[in-house]
C-alpha positions as CSV (number, residue, x, y, z in Angstrom):
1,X,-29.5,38.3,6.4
2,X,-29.9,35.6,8.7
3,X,-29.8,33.0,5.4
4,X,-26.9,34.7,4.1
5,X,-24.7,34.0,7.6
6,X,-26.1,30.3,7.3
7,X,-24.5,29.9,4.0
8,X,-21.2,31.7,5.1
9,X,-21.0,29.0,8.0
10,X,-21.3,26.2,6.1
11,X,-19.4,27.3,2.9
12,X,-16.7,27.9,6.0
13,X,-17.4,23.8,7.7
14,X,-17.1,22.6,4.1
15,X,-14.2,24.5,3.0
16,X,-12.6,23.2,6.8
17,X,-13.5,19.5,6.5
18,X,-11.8,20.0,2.5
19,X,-8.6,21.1,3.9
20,X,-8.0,18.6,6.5
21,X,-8.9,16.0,4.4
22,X,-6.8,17.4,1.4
23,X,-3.6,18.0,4.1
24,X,-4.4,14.5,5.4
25,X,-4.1,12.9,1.8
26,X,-1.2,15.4,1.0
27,X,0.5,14.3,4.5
28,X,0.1,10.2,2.9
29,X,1.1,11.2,-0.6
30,X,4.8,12.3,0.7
31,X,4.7,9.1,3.1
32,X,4.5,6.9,-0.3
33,X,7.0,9.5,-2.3
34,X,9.6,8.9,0.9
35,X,9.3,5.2,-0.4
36,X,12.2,5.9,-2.3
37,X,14.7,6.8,-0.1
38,X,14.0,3.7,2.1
39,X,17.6,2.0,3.2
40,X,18.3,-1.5,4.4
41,X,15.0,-3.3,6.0
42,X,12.1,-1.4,4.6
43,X,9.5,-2.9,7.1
44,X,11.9,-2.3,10.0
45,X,9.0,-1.3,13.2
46,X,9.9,2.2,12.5
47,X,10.2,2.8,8.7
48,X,7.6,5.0,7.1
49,X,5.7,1.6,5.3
50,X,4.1,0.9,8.6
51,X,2.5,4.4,8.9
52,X,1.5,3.7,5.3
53,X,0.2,0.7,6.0
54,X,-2.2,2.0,9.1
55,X,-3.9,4.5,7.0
56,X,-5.4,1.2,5.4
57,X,-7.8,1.8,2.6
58,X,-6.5,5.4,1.9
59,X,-3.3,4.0,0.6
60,X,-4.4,1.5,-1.7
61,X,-4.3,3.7,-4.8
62,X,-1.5,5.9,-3.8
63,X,0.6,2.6,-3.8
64,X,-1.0,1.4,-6.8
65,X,0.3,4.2,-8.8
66,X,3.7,3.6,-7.7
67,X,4.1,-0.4,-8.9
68,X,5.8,1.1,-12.2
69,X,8.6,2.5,-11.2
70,X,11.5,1.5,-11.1
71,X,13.7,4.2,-9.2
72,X,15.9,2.0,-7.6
73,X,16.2,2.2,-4.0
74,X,19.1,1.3,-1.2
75,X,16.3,-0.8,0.2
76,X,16.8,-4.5,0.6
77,X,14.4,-7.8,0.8
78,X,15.3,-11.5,1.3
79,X,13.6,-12.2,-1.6
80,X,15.4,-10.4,-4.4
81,X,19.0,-10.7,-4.6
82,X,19.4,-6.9,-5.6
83,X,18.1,-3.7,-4.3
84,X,14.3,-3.0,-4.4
85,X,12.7,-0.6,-6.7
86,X,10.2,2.0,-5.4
87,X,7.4,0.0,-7.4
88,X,8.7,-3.4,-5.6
89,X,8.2,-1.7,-2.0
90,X,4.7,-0.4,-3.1
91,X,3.7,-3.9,-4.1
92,X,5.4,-5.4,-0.7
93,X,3.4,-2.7,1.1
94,X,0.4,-3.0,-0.6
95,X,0.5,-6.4,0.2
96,X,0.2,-6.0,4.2
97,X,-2.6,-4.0,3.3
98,X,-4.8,-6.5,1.4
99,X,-4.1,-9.8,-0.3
100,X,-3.1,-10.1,-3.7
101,X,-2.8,-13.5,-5.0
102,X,-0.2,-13.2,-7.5
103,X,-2.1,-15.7,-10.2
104,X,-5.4,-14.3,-10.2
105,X,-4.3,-11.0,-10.5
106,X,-1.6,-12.0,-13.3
107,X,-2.1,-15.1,-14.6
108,X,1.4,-16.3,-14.1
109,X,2.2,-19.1,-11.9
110,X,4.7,-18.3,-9.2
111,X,3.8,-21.7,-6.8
112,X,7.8,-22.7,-6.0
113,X,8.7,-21.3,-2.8
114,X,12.4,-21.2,-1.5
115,X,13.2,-20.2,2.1
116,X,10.0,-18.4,2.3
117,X,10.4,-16.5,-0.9
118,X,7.9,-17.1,-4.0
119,X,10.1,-17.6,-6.6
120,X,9.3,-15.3,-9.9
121,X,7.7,-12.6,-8.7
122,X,10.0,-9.7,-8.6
123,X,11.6,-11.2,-11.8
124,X,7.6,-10.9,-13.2
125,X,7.0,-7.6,-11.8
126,X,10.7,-6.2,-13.3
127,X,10.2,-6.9,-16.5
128,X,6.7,-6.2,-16.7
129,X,6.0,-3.2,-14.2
130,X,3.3,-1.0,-16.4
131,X,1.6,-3.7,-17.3
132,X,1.8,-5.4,-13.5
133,X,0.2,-2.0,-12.6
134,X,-2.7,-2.2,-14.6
135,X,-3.1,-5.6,-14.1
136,X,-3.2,-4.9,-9.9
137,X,-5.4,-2.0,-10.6
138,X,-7.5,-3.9,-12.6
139,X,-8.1,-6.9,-10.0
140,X,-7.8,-4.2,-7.6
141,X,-11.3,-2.6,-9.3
142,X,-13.5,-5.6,-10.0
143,X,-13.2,-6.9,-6.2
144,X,-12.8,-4.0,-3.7
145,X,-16.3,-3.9,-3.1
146,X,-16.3,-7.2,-2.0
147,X,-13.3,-6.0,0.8
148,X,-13.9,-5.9,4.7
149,X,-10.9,-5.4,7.3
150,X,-10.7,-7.7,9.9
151,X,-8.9,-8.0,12.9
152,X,-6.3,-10.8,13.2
153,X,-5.6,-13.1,15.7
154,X,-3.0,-12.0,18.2
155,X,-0.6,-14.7,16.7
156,X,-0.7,-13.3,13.4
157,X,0.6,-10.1,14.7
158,X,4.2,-9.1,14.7
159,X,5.7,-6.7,16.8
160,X,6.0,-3.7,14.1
161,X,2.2,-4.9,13.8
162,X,1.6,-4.3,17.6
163,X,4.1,-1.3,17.6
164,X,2.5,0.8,15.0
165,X,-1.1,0.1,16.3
166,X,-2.2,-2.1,13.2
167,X,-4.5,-5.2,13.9
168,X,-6.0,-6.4,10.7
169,X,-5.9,-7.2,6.4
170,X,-8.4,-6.7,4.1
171,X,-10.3,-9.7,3.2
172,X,-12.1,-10.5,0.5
173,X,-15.9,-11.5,1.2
């Protein structure tokens, strides 16, 4: 009897720690899927992308998944002269999360840069944006063992860094 009760409580911990962790991933999931209904600055301190970005590591793939669609949004960056697509913020956000350098993960050069903007990327990404997904996922694979977070320096840190209680990037080691 005694065994049997020891089972029940930790078929009852396990089946506990799976829901959280399930409503937790769930609770992420419709953070990326509200993405798309982003308007104006998409990394204004208080848009949804920063509470993507603090959950770090555990949005990695959920943003990867999105770089290939192309549901346009009312969302707007310096860098593209017309409205971001959801796949376009998933790559931006992604990239607060951990570098991706855009040659090694594509081979395409992208090296002119015009009032802070990389020139060639979103162009890239548009017209390629399955194929920009596997290629992310596929860089993303062969060196995410090799990641650590690290804090940055305070001067690295913006306010909406500060604000939404995020102090570090993946690095590759």
């Amino acid at each position: 009897m005694k065994q049997i009760i020891k089972n029940i409580g930790i078929t009852i911990c396990v089946c506990t720690i799976f829901i959280h962790c399930s409503n937790a991933q769930t609770q992420l999931q419709k953070q990326v899927d509200s993405i798309k209904y982003l308007q104006g600055d998409p990394f204004a301190c208080t848009a949804v992308t920063w509470r993507i970005i603090a959950n770090r590591m555990d949005a990695i793939q959920l943003l990867i998944d999105q770089l290939a669609d192309s549901t346009m949004t009312n969302a707007r960056d310096k860098c593209k002269k017309t409205n971001l697509a959801f796949g376009d913020i998933a790559f931006l956000t992604l990239k607060e999360i951990l570098p991706l350098p855009f040659f090694a993960v594509t081979q395409v050069q992208c090296d002119v840069i015009e009032d802070g903007c990389q020139l060639g990327i979103f162009e890239y990404i548009a017209a390629n944006r399955l194929r920009f997904r596997q290629q992310v996922q596929a860089y993303y694979n062969r060196n995410k063992n090799q990641l650590k977070w690290r804090q940055l320096d305070s001067n690295y840190l913006t306010p909406c860094h500060i604000q939404n209680n995020i102090k570090g990037i993946y690095f590759y080691d």
